[in-house]
N, CA, C and O atoms as CSV, one atom per row, in Angstrom:
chain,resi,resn,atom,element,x,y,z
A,1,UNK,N,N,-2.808,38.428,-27.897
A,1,UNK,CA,C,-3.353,37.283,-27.197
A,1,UNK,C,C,-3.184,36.042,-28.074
A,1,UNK,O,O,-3.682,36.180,-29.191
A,2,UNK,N,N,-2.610,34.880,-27.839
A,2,UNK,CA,C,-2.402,33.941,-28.327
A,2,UNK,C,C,-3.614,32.788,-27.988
A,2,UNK,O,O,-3.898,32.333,-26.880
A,3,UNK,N,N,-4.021,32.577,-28.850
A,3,UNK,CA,C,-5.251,31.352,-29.130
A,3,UNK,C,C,-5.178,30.100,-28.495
A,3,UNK,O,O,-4.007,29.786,-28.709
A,4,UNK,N,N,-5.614,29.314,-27.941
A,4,UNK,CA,C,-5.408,28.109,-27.225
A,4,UNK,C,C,-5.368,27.178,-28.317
A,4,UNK,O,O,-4.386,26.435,-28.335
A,5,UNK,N,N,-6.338,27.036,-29.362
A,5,UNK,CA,C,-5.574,25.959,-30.221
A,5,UNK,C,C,-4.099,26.095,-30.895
A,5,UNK,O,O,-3.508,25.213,-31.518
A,6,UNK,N,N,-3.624,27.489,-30.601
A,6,UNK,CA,C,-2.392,27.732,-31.379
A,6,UNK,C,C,-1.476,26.903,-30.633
A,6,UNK,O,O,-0.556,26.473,-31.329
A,7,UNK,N,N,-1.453,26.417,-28.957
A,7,UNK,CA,C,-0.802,25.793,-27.940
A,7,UNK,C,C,-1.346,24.430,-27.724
A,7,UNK,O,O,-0.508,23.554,-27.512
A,8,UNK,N,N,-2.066,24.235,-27.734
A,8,UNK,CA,C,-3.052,23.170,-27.612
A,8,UNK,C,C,-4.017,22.957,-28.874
A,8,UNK,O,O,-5.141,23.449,-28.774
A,9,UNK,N,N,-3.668,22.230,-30.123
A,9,UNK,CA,C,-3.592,21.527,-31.246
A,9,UNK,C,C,-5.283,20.624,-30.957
A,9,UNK,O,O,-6.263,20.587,-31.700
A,10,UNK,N,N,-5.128,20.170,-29.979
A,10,UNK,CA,C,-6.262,19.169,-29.909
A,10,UNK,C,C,-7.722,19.502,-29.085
A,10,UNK,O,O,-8.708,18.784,-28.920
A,11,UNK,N,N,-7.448,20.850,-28.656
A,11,UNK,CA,C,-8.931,21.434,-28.217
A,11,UNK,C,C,-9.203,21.805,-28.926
A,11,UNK,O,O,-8.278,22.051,-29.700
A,12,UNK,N,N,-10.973,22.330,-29.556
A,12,UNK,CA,C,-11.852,22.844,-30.597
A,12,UNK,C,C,-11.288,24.155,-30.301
A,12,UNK,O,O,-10.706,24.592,-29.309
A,13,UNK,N,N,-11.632,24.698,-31.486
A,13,UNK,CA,C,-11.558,26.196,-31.800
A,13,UNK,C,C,-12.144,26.847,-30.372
A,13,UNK,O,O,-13.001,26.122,-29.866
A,14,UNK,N,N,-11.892,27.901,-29.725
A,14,UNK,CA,C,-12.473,28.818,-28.998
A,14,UNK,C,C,-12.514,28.309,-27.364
A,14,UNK,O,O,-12.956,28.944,-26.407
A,15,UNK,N,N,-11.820,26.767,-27.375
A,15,UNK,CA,C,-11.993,26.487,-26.095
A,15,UNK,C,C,-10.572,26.740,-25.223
A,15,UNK,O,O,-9.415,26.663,-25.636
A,16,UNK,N,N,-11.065,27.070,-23.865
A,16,UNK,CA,C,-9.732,27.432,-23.128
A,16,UNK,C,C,-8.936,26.335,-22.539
A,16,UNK,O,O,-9.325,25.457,-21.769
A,17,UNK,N,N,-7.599,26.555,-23.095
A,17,UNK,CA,C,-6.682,25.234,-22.403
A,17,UNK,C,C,-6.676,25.484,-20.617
A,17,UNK,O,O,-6.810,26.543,-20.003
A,18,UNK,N,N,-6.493,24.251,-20.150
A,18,UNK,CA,C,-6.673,23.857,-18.704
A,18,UNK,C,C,-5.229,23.638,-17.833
A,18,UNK,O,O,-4.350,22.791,-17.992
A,19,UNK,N,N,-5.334,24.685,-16.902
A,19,UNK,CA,C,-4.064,24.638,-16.398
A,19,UNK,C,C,-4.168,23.971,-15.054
A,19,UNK,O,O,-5.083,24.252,-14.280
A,20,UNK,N,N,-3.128,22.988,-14.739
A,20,UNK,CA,C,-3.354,22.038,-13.299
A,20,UNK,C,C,-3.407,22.492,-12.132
A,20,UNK,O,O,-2.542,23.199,-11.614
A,21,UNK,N,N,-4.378,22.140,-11.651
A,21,UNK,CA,C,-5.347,22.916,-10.219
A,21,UNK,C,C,-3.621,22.791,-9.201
A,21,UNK,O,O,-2.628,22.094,-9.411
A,22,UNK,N,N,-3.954,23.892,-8.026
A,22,UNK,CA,C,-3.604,24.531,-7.082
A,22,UNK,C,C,-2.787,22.935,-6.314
A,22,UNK,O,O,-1.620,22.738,-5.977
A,23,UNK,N,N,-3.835,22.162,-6.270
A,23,UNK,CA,C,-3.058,20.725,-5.273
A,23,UNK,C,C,-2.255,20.117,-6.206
A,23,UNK,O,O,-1.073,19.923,-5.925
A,24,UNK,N,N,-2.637,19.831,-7.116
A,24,UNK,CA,C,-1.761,18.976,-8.532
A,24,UNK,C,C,-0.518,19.326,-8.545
A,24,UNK,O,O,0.374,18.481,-8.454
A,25,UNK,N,N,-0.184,21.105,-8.702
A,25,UNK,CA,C,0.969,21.841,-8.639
A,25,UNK,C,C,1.930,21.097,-7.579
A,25,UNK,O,O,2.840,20.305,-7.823
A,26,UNK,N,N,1.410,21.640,-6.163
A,26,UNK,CA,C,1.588,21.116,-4.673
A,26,UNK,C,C,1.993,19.568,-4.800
A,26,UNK,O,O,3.144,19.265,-4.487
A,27,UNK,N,N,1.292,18.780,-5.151
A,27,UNK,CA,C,1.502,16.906,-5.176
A,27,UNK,C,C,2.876,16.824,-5.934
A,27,UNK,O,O,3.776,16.112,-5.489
A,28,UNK,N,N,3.079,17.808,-7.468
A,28,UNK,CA,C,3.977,17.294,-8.402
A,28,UNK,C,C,5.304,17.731,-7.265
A,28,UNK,O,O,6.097,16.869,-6.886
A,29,UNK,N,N,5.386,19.008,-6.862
A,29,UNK,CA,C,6.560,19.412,-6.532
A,29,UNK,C,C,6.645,19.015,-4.683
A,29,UNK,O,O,6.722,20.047,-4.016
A,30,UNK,N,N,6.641,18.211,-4.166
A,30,UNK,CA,C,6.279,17.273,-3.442
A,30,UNK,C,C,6.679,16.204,-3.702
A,30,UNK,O,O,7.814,16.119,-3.231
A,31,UNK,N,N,6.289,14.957,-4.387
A,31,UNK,CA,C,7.106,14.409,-5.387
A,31,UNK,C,C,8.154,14.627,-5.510
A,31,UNK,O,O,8.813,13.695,-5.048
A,32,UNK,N,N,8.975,15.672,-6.048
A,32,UNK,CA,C,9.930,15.724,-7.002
A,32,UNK,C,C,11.478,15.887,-5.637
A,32,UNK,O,O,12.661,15.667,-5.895
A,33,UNK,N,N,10.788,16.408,-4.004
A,33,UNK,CA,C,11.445,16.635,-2.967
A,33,UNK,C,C,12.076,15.559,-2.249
A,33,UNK,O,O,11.434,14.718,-1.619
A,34,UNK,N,N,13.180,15.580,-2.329
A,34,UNK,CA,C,14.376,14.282,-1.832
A,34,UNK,C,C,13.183,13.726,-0.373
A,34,UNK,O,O,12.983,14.619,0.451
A,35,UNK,N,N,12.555,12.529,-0.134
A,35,UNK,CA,C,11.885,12.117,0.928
A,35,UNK,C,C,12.839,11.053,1.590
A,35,UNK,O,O,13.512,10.247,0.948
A,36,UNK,N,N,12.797,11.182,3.208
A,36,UNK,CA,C,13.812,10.596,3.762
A,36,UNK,C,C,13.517,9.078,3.985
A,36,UNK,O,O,12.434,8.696,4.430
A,37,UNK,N,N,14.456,8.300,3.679
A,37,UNK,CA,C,14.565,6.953,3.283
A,37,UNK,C,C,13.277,5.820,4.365
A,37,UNK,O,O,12.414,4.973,4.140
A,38,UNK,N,N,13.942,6.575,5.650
A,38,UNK,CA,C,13.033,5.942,7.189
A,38,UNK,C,C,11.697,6.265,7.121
A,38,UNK,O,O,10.754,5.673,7.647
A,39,UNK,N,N,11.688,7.670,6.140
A,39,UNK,CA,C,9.901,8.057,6.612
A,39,UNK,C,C,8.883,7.774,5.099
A,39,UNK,O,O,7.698,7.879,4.784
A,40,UNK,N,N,10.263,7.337,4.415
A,40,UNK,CA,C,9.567,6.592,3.146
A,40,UNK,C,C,8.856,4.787,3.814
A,40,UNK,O,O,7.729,4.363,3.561
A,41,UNK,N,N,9.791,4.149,4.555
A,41,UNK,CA,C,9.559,3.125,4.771
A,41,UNK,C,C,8.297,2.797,6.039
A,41,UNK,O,O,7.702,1.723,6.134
A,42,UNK,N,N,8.093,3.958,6.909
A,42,UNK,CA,C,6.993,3.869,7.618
A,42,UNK,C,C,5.734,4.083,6.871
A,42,UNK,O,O,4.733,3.499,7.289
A,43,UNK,N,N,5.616,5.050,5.529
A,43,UNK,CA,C,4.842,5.316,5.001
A,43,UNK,C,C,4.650,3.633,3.845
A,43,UNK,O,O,3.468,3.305,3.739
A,44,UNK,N,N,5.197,3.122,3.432
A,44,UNK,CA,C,4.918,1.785,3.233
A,44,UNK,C,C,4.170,0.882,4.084
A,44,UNK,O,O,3.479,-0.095,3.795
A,45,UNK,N,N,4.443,1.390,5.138
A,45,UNK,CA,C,3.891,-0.027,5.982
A,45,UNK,C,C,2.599,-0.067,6.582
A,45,UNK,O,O,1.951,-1.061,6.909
A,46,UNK,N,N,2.170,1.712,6.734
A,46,UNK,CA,C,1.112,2.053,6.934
A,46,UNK,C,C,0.078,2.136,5.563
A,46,UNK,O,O,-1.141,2.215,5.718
A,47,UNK,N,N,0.752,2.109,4.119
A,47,UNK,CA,C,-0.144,1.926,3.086
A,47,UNK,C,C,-0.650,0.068,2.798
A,47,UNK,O,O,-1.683,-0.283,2.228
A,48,UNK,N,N,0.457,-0.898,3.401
A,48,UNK,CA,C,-0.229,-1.803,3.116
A,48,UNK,C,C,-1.094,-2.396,4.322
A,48,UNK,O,O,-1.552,-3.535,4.409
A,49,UNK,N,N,-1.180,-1.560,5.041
A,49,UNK,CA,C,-2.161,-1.981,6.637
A,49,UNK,C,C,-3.469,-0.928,6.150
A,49,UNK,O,O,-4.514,-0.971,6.799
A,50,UNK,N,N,-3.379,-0.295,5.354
A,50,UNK,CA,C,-4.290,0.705,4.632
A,50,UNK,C,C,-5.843,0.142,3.889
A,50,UNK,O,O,-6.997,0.565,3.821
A,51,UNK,N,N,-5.061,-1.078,3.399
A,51,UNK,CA,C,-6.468,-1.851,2.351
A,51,UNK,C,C,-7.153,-3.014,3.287
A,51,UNK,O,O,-6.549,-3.946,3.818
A,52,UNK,N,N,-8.248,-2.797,3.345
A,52,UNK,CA,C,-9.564,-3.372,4.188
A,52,UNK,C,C,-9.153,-4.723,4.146
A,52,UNK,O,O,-8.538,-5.342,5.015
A,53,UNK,N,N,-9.654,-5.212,2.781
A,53,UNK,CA,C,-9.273,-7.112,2.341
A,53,UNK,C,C,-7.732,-7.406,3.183
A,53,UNK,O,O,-8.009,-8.298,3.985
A,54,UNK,N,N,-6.941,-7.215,3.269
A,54,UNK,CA,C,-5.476,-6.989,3.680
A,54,UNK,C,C,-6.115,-6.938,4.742
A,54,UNK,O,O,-6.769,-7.981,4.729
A,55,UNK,N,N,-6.393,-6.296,5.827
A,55,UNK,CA,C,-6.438,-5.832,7.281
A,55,UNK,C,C,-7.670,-6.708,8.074
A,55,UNK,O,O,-7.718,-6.895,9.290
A,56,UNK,N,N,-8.891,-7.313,6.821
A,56,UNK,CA,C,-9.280,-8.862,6.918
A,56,UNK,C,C,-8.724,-10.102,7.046
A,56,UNK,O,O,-9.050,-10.941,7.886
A,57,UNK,N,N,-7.727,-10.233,6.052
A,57,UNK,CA,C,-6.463,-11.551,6.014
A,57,UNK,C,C,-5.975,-11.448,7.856
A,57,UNK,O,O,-6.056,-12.203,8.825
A,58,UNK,N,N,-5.503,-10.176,7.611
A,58,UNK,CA,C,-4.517,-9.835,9.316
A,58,UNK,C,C,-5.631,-10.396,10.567
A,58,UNK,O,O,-5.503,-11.288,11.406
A,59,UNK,N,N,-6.686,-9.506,10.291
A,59,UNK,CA,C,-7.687,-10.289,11.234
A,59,UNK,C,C,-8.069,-11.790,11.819
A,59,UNK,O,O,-8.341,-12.149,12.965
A,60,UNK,N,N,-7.949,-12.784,10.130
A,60,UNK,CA,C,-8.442,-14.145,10.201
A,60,UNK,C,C,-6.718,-14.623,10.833
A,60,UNK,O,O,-6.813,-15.544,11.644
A,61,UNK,N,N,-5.666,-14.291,10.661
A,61,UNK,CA,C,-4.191,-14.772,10.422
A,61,UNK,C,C,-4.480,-14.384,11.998
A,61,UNK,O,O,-3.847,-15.259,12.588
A,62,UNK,N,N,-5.131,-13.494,13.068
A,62,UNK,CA,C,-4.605,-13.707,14.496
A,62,UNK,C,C,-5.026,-14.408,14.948
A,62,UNK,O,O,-4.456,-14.732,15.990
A,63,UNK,N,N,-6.285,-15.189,14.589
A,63,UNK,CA,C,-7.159,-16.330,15.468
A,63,UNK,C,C,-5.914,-17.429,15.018
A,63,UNK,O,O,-5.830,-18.290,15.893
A,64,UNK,N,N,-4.973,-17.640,13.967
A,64,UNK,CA,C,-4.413,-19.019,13.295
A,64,UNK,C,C,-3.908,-18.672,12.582
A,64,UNK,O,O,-3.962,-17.565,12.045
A,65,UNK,N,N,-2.877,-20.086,12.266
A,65,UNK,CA,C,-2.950,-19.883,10.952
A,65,UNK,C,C,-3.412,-20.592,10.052
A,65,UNK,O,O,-3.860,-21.640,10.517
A,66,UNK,N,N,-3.567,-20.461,8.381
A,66,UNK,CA,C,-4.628,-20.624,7.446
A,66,UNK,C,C,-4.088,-20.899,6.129
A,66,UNK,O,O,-3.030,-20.402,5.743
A,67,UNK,N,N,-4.874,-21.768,5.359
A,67,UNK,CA,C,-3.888,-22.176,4.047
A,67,UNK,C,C,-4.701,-20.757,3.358
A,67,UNK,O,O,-5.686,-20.157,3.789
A,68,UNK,N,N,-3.967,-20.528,2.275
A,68,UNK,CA,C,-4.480,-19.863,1.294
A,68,UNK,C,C,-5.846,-19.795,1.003
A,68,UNK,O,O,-6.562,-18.793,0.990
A,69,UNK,N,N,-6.224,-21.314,0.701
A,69,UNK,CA,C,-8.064,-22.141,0.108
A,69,UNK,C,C,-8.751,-20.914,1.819
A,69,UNK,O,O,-9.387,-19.862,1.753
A,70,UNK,N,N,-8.376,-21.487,2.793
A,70,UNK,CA,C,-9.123,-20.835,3.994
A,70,UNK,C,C,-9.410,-19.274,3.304
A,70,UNK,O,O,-10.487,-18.875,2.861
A,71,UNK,N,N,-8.226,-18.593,3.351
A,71,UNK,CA,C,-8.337,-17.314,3.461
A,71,UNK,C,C,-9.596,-16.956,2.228
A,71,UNK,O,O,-10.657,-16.355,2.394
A,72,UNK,N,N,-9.035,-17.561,0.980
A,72,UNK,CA,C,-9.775,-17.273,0.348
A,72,UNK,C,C,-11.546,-17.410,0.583
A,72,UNK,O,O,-12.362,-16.611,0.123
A,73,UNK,N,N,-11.791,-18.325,1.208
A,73,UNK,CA,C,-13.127,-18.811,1.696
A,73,UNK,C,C,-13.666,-17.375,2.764
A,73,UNK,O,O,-14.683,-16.682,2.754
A,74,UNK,N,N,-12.356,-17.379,3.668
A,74,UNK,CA,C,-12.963,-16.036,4.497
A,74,UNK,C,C,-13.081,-14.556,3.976
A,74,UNK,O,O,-13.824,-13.735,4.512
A,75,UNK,N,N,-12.358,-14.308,2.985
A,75,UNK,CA,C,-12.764,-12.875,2.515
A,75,UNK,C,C,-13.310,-12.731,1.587
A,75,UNK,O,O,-13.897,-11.664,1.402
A,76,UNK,N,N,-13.340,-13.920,0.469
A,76,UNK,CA,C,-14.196,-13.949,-0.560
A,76,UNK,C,C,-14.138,-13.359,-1.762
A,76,UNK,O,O,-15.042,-12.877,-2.445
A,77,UNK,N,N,-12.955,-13.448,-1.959
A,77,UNK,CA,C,-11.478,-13.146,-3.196
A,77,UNK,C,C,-11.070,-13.935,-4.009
A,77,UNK,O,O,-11.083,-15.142,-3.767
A,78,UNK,N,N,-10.688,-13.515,-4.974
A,78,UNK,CA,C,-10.402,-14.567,-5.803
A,78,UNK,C,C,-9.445,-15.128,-5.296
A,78,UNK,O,O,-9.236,-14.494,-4.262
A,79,UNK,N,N,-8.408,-16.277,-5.404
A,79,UNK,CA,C,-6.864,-16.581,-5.772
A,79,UNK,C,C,-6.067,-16.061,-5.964
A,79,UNK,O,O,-5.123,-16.203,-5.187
A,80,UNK,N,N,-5.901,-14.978,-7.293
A,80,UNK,CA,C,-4.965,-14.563,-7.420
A,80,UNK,C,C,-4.915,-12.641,-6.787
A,80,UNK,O,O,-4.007,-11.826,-6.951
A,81,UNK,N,N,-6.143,-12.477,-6.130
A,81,UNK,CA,C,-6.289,-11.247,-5.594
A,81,UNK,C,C,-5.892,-12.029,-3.984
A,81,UNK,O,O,-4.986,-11.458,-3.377
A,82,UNK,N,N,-6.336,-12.918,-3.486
A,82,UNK,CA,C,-5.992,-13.639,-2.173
A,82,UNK,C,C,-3.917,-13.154,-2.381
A,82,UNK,O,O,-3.282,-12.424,-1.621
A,83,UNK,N,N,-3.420,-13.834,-3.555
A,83,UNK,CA,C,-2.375,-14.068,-3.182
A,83,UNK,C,C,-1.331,-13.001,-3.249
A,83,UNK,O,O,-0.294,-12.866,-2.600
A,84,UNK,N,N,-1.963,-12.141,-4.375
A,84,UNK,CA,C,-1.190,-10.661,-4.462
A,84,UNK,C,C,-1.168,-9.937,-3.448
A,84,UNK,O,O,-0.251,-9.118,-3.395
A,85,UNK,N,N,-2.468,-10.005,-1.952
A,85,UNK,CA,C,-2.413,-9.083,-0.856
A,85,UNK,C,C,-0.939,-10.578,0.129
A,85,UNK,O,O,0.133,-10.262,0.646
A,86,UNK,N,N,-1.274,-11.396,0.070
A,86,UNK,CA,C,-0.267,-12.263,0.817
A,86,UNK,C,C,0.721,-11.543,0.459
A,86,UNK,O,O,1.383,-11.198,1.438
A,87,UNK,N,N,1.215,-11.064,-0.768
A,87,UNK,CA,C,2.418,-10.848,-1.371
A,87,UNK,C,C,3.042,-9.667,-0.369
A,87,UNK,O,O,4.043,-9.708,0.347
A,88,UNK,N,N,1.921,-8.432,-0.622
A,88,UNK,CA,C,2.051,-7.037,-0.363
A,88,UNK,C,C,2.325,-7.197,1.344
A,88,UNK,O,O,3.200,-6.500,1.859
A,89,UNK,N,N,1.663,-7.986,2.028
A,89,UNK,CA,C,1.799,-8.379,3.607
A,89,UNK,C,C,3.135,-9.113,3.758
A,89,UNK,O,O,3.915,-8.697,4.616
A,90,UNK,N,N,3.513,-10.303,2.907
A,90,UNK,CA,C,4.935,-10.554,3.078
A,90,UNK,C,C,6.087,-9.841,3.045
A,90,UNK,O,O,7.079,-9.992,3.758
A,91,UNK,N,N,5.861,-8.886,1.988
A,91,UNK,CA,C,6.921,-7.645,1.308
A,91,UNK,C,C,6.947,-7.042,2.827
A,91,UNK,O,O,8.050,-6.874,3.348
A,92,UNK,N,N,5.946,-6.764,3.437
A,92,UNK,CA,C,6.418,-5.541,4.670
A,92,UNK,C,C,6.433,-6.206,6.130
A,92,UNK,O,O,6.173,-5.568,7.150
A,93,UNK,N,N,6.845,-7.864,6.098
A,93,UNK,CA,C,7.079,-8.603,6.964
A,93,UNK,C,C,6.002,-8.859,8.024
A,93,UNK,O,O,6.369,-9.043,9.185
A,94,UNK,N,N,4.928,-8.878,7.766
A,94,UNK,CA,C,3.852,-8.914,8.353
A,94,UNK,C,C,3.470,-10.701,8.846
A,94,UNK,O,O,3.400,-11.338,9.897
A,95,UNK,N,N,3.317,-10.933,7.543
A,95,UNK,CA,C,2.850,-12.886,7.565
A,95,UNK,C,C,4.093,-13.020,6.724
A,95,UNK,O,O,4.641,-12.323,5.871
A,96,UNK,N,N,4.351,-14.307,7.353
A,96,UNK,CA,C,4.785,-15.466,6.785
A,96,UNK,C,C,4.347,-16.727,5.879
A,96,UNK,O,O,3.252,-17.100,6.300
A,97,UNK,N,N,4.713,-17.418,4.950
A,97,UNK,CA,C,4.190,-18.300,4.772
A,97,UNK,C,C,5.383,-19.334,4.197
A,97,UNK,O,O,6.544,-19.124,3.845
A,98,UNK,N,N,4.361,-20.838,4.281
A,98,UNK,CA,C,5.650,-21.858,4.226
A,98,UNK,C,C,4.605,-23.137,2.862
A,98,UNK,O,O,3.399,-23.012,2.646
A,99,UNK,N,N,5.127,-23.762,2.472
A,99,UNK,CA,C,4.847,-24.884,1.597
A,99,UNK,C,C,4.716,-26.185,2.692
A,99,UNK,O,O,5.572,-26.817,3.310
A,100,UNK,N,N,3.142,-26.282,2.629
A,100,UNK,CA,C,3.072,-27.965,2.928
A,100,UNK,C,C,2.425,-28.604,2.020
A,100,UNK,O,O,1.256,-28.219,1.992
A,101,UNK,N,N,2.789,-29.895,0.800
A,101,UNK,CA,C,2.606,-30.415,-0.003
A,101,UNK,C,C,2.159,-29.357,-1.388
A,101,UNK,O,O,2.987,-28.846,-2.143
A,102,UNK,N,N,0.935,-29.220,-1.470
A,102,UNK,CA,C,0.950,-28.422,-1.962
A,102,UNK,C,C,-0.001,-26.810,-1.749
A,102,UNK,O,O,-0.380,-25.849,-2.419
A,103,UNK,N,N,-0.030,-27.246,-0.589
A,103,UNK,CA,C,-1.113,-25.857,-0.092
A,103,UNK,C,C,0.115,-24.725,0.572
A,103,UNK,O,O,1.003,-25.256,1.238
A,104,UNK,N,N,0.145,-23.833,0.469
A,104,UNK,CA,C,0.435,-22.839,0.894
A,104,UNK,C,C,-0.081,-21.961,2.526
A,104,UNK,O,O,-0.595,-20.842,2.517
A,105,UNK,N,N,0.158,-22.643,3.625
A,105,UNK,CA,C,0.352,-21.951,4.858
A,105,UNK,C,C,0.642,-20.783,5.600
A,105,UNK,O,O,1.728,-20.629,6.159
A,106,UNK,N,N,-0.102,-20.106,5.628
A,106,UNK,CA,C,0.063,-18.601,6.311
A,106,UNK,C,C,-0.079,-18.094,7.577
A,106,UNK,O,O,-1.112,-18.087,8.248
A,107,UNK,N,N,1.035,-17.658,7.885
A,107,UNK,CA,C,1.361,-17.029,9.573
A,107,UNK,C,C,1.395,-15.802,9.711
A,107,UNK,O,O,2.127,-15.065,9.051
A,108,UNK,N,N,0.579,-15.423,10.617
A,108,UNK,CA,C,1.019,-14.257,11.331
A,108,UNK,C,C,2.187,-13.569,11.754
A,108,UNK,O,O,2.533,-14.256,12.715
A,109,UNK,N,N,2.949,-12.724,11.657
A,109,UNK,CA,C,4.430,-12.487,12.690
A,109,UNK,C,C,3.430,-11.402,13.495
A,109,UNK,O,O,3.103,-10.392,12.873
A,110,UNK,N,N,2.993,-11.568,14.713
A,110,UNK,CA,C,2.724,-10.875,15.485
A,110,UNK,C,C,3.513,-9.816,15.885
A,110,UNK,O,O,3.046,-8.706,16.138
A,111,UNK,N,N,4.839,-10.137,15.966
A,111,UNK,CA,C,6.183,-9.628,16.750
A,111,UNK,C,C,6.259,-8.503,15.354
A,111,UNK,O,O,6.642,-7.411,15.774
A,112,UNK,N,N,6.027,-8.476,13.977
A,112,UNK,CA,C,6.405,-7.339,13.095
A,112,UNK,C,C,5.574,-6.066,13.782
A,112,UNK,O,O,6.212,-5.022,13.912
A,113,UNK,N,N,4.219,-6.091,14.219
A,113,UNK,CA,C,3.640,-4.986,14.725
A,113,UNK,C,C,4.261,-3.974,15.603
A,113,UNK,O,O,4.501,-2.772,15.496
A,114,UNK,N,N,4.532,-5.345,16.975
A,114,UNK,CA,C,5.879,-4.596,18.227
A,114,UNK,C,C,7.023,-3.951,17.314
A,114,UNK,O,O,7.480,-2.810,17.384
A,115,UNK,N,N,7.338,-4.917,16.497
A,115,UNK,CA,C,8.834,-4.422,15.962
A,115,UNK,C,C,8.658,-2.997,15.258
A,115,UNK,O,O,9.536,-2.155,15.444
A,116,UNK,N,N,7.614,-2.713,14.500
A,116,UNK,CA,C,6.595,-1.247,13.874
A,116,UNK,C,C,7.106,-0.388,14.330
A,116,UNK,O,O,8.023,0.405,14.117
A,117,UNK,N,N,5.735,-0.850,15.644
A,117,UNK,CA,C,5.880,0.549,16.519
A,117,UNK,C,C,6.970,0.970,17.149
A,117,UNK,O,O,7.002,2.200,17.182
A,118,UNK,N,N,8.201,0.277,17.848
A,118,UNK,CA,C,8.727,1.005,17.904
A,118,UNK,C,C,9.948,1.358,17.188
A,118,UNK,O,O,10.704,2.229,17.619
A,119,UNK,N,N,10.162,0.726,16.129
A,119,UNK,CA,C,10.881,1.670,15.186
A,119,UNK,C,C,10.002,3.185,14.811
A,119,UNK,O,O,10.632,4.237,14.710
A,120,UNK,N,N,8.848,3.147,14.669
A,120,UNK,CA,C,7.905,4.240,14.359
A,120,UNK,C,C,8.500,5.117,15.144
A,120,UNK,O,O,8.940,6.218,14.813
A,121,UNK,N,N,8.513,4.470,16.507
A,121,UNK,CA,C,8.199,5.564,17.605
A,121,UNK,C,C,9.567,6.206,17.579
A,121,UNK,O,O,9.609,7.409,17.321
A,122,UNK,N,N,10.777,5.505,17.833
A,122,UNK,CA,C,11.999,5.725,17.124
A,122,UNK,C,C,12.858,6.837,16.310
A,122,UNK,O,O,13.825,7.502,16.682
A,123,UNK,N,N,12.184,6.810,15.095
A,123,UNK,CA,C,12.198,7.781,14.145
A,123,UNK,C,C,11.097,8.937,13.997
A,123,UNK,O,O,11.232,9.970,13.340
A,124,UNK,N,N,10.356,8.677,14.493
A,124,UNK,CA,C,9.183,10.021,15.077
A,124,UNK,C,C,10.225,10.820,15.992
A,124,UNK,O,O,10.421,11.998,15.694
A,125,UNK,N,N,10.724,10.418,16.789
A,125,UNK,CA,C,11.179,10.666,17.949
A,125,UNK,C,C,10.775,10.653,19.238
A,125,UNK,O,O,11.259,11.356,20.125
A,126,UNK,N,N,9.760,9.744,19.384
A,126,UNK,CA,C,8.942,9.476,20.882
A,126,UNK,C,C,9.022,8.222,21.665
A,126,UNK,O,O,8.264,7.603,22.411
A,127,UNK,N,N,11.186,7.970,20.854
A,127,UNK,CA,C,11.435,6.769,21.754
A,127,UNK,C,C,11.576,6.606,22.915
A,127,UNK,O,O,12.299,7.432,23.472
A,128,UNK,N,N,10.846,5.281,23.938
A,128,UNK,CA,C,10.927,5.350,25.351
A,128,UNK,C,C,11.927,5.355,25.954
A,128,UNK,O,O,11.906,5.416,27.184
């Protein structure tokens, strides 16, 4: 029988080294499985529609649109947490935004949602 500090250097004498639970195994080799490019990119779009503050912005962005200062006033974020979710919503074509003087203007693309679903539906395979 070989000793766990003989393998593991940095546990105390007599304690048993820890081998990675049953899901961990499952997650790594999962991971490591070629994932298909289309169902990588739906799974993006549904992680950044995922975070609350984000899906607040989307909320205030359908009544209008809103400078940055607004948004920030409505969710109650800092600046640079305001502008990193703008970011993550621009990245997956959600809002838009444009430069007037020096405030920063933010739009809705309503039409990215339609455009979503049915690519979703599309590559699911439950095109109409």
């Amino acid at each position: 029988m070989v000793d766990a500090t003989t393998t593991h250097p940095h546990l105390e004498p007599g304690a048993a080294a820890l081998s990675p639970s049953p899901a961990r195994v499952r997650g790594t080799i999962a991971a490591a499985v070629a994932q298909p490019e289309d169902l990588r990119q739906l799974r993006a779009f549904h992680k950044v529609m995922a975070d609350v503050n984000r899906l607040r912005i989307v909320r205030r962005l359908a009544e209008g649109e809103a400078t940055v200062a607004e948004l920030i006033a409505h969710v109650g974020l800092s600046q640079p947490l305001v502008s990193w979710h703008l970011g993550r919503l621009r990245a997956a074509g959600v809002v838009e935004t444009r430069r007037h003087g020096r405030e920063t203007i933010c739009r809705l693309r309503e039409e990215a949602f339609e455009e979503f679903a049915a690519r979703e539906r599309a590559i699911l395979g439950f095109a109409s």
